[in-house]
C-alpha positions in Angstrom: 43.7 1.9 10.6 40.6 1.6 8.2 38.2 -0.7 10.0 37.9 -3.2 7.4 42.0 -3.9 7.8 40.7 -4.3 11.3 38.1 -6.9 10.9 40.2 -8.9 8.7 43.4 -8.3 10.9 41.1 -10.1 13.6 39.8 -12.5 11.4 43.7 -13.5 10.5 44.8 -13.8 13.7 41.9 -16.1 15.2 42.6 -17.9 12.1 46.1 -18.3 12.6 45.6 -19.4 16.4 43.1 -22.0 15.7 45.7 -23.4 13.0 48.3 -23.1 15.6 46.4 -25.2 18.4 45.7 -27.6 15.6 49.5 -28.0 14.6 50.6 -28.2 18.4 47.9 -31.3 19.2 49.1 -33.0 16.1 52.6 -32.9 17.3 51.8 -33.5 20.8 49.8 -36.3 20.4 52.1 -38.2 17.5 55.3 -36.0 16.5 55.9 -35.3 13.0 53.9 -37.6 11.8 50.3 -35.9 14.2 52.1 -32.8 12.3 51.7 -33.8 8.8 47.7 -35.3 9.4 47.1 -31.7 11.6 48.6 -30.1 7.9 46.6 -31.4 5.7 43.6 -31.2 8.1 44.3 -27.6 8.4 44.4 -27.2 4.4 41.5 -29.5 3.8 39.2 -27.3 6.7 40.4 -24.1 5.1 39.3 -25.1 1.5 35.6 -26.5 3.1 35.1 -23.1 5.1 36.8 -20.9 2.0 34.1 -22.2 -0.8 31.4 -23.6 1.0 30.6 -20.2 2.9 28.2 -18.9 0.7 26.1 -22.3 0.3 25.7 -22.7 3.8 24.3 -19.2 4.1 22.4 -19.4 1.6 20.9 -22.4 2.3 19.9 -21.5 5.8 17.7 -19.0 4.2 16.3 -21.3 1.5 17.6 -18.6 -0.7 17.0 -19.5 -4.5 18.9 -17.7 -7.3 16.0 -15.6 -9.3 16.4 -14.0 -13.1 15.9 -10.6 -14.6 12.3 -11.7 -15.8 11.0 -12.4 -12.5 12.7 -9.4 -11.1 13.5 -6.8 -13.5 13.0 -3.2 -10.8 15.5 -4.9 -8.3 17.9 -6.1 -11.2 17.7 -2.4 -12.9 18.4 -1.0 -9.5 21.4 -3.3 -9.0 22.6 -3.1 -12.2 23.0 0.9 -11.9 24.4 1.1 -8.5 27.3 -1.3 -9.7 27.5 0.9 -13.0 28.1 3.9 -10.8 30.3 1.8 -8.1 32.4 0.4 -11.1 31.4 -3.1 -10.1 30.2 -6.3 -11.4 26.8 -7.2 -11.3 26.6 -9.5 -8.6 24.0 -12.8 -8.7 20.7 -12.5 -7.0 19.0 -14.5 -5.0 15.9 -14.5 -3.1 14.9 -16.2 0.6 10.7 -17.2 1.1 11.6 -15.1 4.7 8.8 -12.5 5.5 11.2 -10.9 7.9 13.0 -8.0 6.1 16.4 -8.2 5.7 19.2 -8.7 3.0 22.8 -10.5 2.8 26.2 -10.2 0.7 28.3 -13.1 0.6 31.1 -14.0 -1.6 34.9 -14.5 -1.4 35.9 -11.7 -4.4 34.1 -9.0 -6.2 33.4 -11.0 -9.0 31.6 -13.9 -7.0 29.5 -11.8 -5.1 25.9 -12.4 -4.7 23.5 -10.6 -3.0 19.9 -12.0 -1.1 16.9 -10.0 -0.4 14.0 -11.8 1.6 10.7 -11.4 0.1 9.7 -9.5 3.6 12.5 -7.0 2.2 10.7 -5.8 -1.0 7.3 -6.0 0.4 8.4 -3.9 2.9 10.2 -1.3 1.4 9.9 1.8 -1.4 11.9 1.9 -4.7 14.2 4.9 -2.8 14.6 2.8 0.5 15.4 -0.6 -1.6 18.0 1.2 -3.6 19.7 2.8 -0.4 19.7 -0.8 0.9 21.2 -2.4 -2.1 24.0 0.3 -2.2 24.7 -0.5 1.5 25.6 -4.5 0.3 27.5 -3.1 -2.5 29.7 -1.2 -0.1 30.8 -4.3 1.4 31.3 -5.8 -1.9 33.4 -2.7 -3.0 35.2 -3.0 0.1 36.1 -6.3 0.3 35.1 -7.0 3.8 32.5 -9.8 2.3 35.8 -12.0 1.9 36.3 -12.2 5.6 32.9 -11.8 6.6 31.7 -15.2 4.5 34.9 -16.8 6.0 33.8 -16.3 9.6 30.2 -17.6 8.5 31.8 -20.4 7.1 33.8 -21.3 10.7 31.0 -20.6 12.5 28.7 -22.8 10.7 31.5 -25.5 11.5 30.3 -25.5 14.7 27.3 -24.5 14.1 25.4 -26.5 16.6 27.1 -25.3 19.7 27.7 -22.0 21.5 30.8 -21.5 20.5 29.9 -20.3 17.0 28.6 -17.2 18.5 32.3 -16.8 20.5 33.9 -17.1 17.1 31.4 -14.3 15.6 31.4 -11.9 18.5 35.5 -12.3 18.2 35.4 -11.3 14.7 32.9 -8.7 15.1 33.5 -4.7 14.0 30.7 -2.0 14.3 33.0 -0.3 12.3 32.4 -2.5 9.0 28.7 -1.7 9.5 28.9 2.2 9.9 31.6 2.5 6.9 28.9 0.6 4.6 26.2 2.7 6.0 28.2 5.7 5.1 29.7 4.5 1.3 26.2 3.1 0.7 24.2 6.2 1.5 27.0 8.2 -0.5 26.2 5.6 -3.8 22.3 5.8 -3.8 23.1 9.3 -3.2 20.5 9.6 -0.1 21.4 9.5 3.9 18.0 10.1 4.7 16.7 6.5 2.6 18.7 4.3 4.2 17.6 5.5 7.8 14.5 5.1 6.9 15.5 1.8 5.3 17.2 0.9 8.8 14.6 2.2 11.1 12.0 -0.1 9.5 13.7 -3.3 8.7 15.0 -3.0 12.5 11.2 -2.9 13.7 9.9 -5.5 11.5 13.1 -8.0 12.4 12.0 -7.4 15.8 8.1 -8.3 15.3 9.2 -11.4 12.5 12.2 -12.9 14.4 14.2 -16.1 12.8 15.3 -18.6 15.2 19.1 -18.5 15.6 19.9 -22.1 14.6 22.1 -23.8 12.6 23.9 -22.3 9.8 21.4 -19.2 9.7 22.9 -18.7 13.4 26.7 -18.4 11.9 25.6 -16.3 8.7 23.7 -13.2 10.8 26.8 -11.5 10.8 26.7 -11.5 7.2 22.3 -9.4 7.5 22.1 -5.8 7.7 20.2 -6.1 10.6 20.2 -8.5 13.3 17.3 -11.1 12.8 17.0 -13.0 15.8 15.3 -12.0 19.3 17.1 -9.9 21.6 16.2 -11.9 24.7 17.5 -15.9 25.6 20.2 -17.9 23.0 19.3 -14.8 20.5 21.3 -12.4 22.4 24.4 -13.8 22.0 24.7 -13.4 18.2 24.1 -9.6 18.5 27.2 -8.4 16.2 25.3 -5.0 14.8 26.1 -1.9 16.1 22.8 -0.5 17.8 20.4 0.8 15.1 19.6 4.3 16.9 23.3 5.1 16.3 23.6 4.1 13.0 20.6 6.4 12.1 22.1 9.2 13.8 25.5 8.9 11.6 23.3 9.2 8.4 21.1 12.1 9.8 24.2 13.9 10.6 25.6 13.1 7.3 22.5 13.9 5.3 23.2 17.4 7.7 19.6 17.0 9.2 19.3 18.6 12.1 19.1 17.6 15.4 
């Protein structure tokens, strides 16, 4: 089974046993009437998490939408990756963060929008960003950014308690991450820029941690690299597949030899 039916086959059924708990309270506690409030509790939660994912990751980074005039070499490079992808354009934004690292979030292809840190474009080359880019867009192209800004929107329910990194390391796939790696490196059209692009991002996250908090704790799922400390409360949001092996699948699909 293609790992992103697996990630969302998780999602669906933590989903579906959270909204079953729920249900059995309600009628435990009151009958059919506890069943009717859990219902429309249930419908009312699902419509919070299902459209206000995407603010409450963006947010968390401070992210700001940004234009085509302040940014016109990231927009051209966007704008032909989706050309070549068959893909809208998705919006932009941009996050003050000086620790490199980038974010898709969106429930559909068409709502898509993409964030780049300012630490992301200081840090890397035109070849590197472009790699990166078409890494996001392979989420975007296949689909897995619908259940992936879901889970962030859970999470950020309970945000404020360990149990939002339970509900992220349930939903977790290393497999969403190597088949983005993969489609992405295939799109720009080079292996070798996005393990490059990996290897450094993946140092500088270490050296320019964020603090897992909040709603930023619920959305690092959603980073192409993990972008808190690996040590104390950080540890437990680790959902990335180890960088050294993701490297190692682009070297051996660039053919480089070992």
């Amino acid at each position: 089974m293609p790992a992103v039916h697996c990630y969302g086959l998780r999602a669906a059924v933590l989903a579906s046993a959270l909204c079953g708990l729920a249900l059995m309270g309600g009628f435990l506690l009151s009958g059919l009437g506890g069943l009717a409030v859990a219902t429309a509790g249930v419908f009312a939660l699902g419509w919070a998490v299902y459209f206000q994912s995407e603010r409450a990751a963006l947010t968390a980074l401070r992210a700001r939408p940004v234009s085509e005039v302040e940014y016109p070499e990231l927009y051209r490079l966007v704008r032909e990756l989706c050309r070549d992808a068959r893909l809208p354009v998705p919006r932009l934004y941009m996050a003050p963060a000086m620790q490199p690292n980038v974010l898709t979030v969106g429930c559909s292809q068409r709502s898509a929008a993409v964030c780049c840190t300012e630490g992301l474009l200081r840090l890397l080359s035109a070849a590197e960003l472009r790699a990166v880019l078409a890494h996001e867009l392979a989420h975007v192209s296949r689909r897995d950014t619908v259940v992936s800004s879901w889970s962030a929107g859970l999470a950020s329910l309970v945000a404020f308690c360990p149990l939002s990194a339970v509900l992220l390391q349930l939903m977790a796939s290393d497999g969403r991450e190597y088949h983005a790696d993969a489609e992405g490196a295939l799109l720009a059209g080079d292996p070798m820029a996005l393990a490059s692009a990996l290897r450094k991002i993946d140092m500088s996250a270490a050296a320019l941690p964020l603090r897992p908090r909040g709603p930023l704790a619920a959305a690092s799922h959603l980073m192409i690299a993990h972008p808190f400390p690996y040590g104390g409360f950080g540890r437990l949001f680790i959902t990335h597949p180890p960088t050294g092996e993701r490297v190692r699948r682009l070297e051996a699909l660039a053919g480089y030899p070992r």
